[in-house]
C-alpha positions in Angstrom: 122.4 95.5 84.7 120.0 93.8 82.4 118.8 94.8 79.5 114.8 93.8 79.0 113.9 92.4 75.5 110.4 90.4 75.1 112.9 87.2 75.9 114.1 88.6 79.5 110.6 90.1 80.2 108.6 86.3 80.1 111.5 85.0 82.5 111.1 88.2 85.2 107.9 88.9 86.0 107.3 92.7 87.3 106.9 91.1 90.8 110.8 90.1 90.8 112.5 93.3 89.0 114.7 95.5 90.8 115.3 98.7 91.0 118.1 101.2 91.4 118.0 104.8 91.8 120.7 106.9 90.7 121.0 110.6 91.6 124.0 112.9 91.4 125.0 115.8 93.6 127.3 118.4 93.9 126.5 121.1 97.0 122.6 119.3 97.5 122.1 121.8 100.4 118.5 121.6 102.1 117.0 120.8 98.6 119.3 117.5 98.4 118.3 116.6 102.1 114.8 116.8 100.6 115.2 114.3 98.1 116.6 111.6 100.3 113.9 112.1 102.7 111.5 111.9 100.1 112.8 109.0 98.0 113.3 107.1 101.4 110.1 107.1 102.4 108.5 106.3 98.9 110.8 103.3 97.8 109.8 99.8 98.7 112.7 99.1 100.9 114.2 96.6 98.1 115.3 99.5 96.3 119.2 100.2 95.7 119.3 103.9 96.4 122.9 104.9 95.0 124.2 109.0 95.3 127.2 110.2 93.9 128.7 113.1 95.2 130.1 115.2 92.3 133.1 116.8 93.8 131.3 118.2 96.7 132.3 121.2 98.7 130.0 121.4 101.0 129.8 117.4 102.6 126.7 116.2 100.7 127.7 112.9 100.5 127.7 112.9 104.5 123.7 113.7 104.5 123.8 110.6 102.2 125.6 108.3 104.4 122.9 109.7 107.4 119.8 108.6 105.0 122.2 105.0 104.6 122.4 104.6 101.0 124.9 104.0 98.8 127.8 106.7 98.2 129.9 107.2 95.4 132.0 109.8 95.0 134.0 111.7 92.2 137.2 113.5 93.6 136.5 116.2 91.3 133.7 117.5 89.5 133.1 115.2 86.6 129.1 116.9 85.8 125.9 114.9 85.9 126.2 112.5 82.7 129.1 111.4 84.1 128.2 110.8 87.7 125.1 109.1 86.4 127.0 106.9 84.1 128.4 106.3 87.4 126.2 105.3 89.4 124.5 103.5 86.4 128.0 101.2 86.6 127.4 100.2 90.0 123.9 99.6 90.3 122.7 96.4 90.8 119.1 96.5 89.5 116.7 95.3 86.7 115.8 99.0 86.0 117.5 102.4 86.3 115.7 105.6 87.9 117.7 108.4 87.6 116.8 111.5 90.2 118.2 115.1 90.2 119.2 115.7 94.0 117.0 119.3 93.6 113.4 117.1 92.8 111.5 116.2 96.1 109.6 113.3 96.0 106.3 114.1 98.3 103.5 110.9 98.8 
């Protein structure tokens, strides 16, 4: 991840920034679902889209898999700063978004 100061911002224009969206779940149901669908279909395709499933019970992480973004997954519940600090350690882009799984993104 990098951190932008005025130095970093002069070498990376806007244009060349990535992004990474982080968004942690535990038992997403139909809301969850919603999300994906939305965040899919509003994300430049350049985006790092990166769940983590929070100890799910009821196989969130496999709707995840079926929008084909990133999974992460906690064996046990660890709560949402935690999962995002997770996801935050694995993603790969300039900037961070963080999403809660119940927030539908409509265009």
């Amino acid at each position: 991840m990098t951190v932008l100061t005025s130095e970093t911002s002069t070498q990376n224009s806007p244009s060349r920034l990535t992004t990474s969206v982080v968004i942690p779940v535990r038992d997403g149901g139909l809301g969850f679902r919603r999300c994906l669908q939305g965040i899919t279909e509003a994300a430049p395709a350049s985006t790092e889209i990166i769940v983590v499933a929070d100890g799910d019970t009821d196989g969130s992480w496999h709707v995840a898999e079926e929008f084909g973004v990133k999974v992460l997954r906690n064996d046990r519940p660890q709560g949402p700063p935690r999962s995002r600090n997770f996801g935050a350690q694995a993603a790969q882009g300039d900037i961070l978004f963080f999403l809660d799984a119940d927030v539908a993104i409509r265009l």
